[in-house]
C-alpha positions in Angstrom: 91.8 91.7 90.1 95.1 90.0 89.8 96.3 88.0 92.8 99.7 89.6 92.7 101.2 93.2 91.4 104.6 93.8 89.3 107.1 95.5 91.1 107.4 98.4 88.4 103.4 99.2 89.1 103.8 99.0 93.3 106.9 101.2 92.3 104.8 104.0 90.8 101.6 103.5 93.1 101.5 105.8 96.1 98.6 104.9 97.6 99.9 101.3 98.7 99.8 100.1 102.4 103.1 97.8 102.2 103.4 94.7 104.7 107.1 93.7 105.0 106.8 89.8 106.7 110.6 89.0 106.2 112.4 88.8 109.6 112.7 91.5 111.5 116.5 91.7 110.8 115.9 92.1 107.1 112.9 94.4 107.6 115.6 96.5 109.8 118.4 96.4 107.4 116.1 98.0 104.3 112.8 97.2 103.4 110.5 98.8 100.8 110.1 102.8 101.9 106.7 103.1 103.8 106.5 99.3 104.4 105.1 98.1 107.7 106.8 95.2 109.3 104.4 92.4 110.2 105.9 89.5 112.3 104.2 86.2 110.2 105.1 83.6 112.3 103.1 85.2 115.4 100.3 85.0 112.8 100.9 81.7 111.6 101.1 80.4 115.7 97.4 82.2 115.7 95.9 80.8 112.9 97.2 77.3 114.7 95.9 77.9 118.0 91.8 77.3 119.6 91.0 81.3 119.8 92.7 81.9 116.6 91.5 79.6 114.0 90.4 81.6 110.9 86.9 81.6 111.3 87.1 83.9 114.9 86.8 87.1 112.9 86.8 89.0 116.0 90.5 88.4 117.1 91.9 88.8 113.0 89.9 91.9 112.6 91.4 93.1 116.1 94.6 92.1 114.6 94.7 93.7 111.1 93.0 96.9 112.8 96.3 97.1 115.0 98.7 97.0 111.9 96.4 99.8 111.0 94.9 98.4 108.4 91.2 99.9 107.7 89.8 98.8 104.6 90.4 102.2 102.7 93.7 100.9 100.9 95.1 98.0 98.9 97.6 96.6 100.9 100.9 94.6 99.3 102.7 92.1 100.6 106.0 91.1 100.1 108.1 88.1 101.5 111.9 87.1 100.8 111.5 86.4 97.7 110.4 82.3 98.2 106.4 83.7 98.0 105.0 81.3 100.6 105.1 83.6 103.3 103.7 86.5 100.8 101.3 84.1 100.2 99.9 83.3 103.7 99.7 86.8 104.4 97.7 87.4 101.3 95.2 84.3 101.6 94.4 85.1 105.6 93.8 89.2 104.5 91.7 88.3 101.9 89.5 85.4 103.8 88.8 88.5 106.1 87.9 91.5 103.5 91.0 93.1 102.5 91.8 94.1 99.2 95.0 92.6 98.5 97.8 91.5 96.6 101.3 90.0 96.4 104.4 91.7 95.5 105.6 89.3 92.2 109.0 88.2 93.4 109.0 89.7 96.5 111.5 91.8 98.1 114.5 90.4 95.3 111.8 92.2 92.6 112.1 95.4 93.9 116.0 95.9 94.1 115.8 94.7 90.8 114.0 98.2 90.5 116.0 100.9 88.7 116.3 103.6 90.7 115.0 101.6 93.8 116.0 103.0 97.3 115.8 100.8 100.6 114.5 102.3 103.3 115.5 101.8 107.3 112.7 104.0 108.7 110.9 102.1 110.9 106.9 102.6 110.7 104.6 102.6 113.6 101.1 102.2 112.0 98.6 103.7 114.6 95.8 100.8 115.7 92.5 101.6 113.7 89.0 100.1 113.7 89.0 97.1 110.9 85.9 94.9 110.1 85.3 93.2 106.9 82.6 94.2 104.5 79.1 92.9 104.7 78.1 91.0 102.3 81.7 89.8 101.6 82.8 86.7 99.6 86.4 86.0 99.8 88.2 85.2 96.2 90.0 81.6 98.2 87.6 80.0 100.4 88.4 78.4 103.6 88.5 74.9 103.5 88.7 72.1 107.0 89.2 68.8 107.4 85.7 67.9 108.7 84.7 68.9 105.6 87.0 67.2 103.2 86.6 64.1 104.9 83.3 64.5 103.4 84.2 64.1 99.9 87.2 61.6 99.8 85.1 59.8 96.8 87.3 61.6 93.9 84.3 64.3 93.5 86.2 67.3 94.9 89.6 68.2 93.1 92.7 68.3 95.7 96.0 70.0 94.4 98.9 68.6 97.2 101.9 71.8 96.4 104.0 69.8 98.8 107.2 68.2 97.8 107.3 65.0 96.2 108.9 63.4 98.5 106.4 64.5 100.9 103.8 63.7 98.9 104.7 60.1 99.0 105.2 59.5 102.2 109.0 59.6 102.0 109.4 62.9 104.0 107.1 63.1 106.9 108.8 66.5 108.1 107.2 66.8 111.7 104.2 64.1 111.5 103.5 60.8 112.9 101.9 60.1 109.7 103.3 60.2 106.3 101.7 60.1 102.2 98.8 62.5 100.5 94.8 62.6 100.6 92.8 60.2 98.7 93.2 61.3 94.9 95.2 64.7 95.5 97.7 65.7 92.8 100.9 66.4 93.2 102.1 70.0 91.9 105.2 71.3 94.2 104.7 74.9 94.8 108.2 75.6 93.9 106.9 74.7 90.1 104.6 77.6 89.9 107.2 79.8 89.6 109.7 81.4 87.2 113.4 80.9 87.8 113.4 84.8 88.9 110.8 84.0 91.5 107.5 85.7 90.4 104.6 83.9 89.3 104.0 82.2 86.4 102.3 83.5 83.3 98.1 82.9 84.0 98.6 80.4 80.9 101.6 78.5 81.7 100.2 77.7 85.2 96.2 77.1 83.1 98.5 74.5 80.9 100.1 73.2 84.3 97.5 72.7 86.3 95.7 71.2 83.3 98.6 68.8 82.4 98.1 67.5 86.0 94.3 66.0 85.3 92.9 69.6 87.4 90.0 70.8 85.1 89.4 74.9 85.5 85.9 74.4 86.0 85.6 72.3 88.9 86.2 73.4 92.6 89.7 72.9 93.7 91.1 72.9 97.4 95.1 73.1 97.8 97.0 72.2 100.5 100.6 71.7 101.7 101.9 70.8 105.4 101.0 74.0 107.2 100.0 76.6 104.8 102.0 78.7 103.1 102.7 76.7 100.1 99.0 75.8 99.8 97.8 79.5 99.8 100.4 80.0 97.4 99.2 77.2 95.3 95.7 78.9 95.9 97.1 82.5 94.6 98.3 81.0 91.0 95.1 78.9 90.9 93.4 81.9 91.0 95.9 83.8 88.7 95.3 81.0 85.7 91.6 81.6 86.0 90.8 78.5 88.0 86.8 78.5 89.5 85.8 77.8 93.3 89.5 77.5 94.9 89.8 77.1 98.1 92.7 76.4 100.8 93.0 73.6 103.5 95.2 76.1 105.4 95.7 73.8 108.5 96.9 71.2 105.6 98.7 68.0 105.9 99.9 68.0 109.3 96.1 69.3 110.4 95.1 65.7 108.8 97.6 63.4 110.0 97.2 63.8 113.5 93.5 63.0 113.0 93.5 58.7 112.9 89.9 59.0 110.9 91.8 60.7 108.3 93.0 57.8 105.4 97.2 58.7 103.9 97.8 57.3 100.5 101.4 56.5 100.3 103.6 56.3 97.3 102.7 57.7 94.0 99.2 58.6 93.3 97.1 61.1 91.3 99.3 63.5 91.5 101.1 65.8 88.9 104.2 63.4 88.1 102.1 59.7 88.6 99.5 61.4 86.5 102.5 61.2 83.7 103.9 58.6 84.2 101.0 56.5 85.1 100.3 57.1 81.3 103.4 55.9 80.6 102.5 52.6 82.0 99.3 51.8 81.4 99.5 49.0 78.8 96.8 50.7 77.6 99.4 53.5 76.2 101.8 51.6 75.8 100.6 50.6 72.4 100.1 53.9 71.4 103.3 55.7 72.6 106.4 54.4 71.0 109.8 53.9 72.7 112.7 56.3 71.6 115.6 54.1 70.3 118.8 55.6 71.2 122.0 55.2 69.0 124.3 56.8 70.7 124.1 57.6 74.3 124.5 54.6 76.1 122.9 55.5 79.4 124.8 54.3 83.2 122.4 54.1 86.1 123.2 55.2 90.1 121.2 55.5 92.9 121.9 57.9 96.0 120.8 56.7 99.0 117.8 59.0 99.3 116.1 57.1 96.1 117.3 59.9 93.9 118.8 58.2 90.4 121.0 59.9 87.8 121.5 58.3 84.2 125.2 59.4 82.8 125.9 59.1 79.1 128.6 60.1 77.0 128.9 60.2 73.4 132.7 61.2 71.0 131.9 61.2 67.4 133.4 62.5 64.3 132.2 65.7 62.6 129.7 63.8 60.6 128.1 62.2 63.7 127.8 65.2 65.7 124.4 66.3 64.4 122.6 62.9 65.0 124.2 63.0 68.7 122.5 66.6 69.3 119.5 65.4 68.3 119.5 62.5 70.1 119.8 64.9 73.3 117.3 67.2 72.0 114.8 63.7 72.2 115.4 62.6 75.3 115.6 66.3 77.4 112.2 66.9 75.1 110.8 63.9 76.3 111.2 64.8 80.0 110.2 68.2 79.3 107.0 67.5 77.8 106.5 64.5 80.4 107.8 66.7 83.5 106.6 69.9 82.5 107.7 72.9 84.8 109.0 69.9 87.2 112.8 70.4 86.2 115.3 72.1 88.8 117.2 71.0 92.2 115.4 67.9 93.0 116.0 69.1 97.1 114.1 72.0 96.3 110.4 69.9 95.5 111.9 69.2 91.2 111.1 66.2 89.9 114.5 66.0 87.4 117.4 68.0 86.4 120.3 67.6 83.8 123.7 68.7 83.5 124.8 69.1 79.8 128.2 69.5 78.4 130.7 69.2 75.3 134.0 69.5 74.6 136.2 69.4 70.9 139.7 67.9 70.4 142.2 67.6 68.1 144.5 65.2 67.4 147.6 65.7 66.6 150.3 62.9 66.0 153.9 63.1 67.0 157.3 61.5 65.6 159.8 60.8 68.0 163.7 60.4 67.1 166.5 59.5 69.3 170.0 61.1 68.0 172.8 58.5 69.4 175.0 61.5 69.2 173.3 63.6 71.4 171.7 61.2 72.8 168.5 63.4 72.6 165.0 62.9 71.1 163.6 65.7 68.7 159.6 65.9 68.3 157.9 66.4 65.3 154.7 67.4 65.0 152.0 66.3 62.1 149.5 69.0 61.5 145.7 68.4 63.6 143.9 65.8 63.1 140.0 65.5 62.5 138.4 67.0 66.0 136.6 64.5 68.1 133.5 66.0 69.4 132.3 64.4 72.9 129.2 65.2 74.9 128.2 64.5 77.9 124.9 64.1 79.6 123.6 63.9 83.3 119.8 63.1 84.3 118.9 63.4 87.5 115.3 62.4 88.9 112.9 61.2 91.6 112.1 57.5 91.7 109.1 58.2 89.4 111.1 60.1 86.6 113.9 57.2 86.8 111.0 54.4 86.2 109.2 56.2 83.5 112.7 57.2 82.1 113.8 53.4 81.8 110.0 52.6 80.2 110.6 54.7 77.4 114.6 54.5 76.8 115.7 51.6 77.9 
């Protein structure tokens, strides 16, 4: 079964249970018709807390069995449209039994809907008797940190969906601790997705995951810094067909405030070092050639968060123009195909970005002539010129992207 459902099939499916785990403000002012509210952080502050950890299936059954879910329908969750909190619904319902998936897109997918009507009826699910199957095995397993600590020896395959930033220590959000377990990769969970929110097709995240040194047949544990993002992370390993996944769902700051725990800090294994490691390695230096640039004569800046941005600008005749474009084509192909799916706002977990424009002028000369009589000049005009055609280009990246930019360009 797929991990998550299009919002055109939950459209036309009437025998959905519907979770809504936005706020309760947004659930108020229209949710999907049916949809139960479910309040995610109280859920999240259980899953955090001694009585609550995930393996007490006594207090999540009592809790599922009060939002009266029983076991007799697929329930569908839906979040804001940013999946993590989707996500974390769907990975602690399905750890306990429930059949289960995420609404693609969340709740920006289904006013996308034609035809689709909010609803403000609140529902008051009546408390029912919940217990998960016997015999159960859950599609995401449950991993801890006892157990990880186990296998820090490279054996056991750690996806970090984290920003990268976080991931290299820079941004320690709320821990005393910052950096990423012993050979993790980095893939940010915002890279998993499509610019309209929903998941990524099953091959484009196979190719990802892949490109980031994950092999599909090896057990693979995600985490972020508290759980959302690794469950997510989880959900589209899943969706690309990925064997024995499993979530840390306590995550990163679970491990930090544990002193036997080893941080790597700085870039590692993960899904941008495992590019642009390759980029250095003398090893392939030999075998991947630098791209001589004729035209765009790059400037470099640094904000004061690390971040760097190369400018160029090229202004070329007519005949020139083509050789320009396809000098841009190189370069954005380069980071592309080096930083695949890692391109967007780098604030939002991107590696690189680029801003891209052009502009065409004509020139036209003008003779000037001053009458002594009238002591006036007159203006006359010679027809346009050959246009002048001038580009300019932006490139915007993470302290990785810049080095591995310079290695091959400069």
């Amino acid at each position: 079964m797929s991990t998550v459902m299009p919002a055109e099939l939950a459209w036309v499916s009437p025998h959905l249970y519907v979770l809504d785990v936005r706020d309760r403000s947004a659930y108020d002012t229209g949710h999907w018709p049916g949809a139960c509210f479910l309040d995610i952080k109280r859920w999240e502050t259980l899953a955090k807390s001694t009585e609550g950890t995930l393996e007490n299936a006594g207090v999540w059954e009592a809790a599922m069995g009060a939002l009266g879910i029983d076991g007799t329908r697929r329930v569908v969750v839906y979040d804001d449209g940013r999946m993590t909190e989707a996500a974390r619904t769907w990975f602690i319902l399905q750890w306990h039994g429930v059949d289960v998936q995420v609404l693609d897109g969340g709740w920006p997918a289904a006013l996308r809907l034609p035809g689709f009507t909010a609803s403000q009826a609140a529902q008051q699910p009546g408390p029912v008797r919940y217990q998960r199957p016997a015999g159960y095995t859950p599609t995401v397993g449950l991993a801890t940190r006892e157990a990880l600590k186990q296998q820090l020896d490279g054996s056991l395959q750690i996806l970090d969906a984290r920003t990268a930033a976080e991931h290299r220590g820079e941004d320690l959000r709320a821990n005393a601790r910052g950096g990423h377990l012993p050979h993790a990769r980095h893939v940010s969970h915002a890279s998993l997705l499509n610019d309209d929110g929903t998941l990524k097709t099953a091959e484009a995240l196979r190719e990802q995951l892949t490109s980031a040194g994950l092999a599909a047949d090896q057990p693979l544990v995600t985490h972020c810094d508290g759980g959302g993002r690794a469950a997510l992370a989880a959900l589209a390993a899943v969706h690309a067909g990925q064997r024995g996944v499993s979530a840390y769902y306590l995550s990163f700051s679970d491990w930090a405030r544990d002193e036997a725990c080893p941080v790597v800090q700085g870039l590692s294994q993960g899904y941008n070092s495992y590019h642009f490691d390759s980029l250095l390695c003398p090893l392939h230096m030999g075998q991947r050639q630098k791209m001589t640039l004729n035209y765009l004569d790059f400037e470099y800046s640094e904000s004061d968060d690390g971040a760097g941005t190369f400018d160029a600008m090229a202004s070329t005749s007519p005949q020139q123009v083509a050789l320009v474009h396809a000098e841009i084509a190189q370069v954005l192909g380069w980071a592309h195909t080096t930083f695949p799916g890692l391109r967007g706002p780098l604030d939002e977990g991107f590696e690189w970005d680029f801003n891209l424009q052009g502009m065409q002028e004509f020139t036209a000369f003008e003779t000037l002539t001053y009458n002594e009589d009238t002591q006036q000049l007159s203006v006359t005009a010679s027809p346009p010129g050959v246009p002048r055609h001038t580009v300019t280009l932006s490139v915007t990246g993470t302290p990785a992207f810049c080095m591995a930019f310079r290695q091959q360009f400069d």
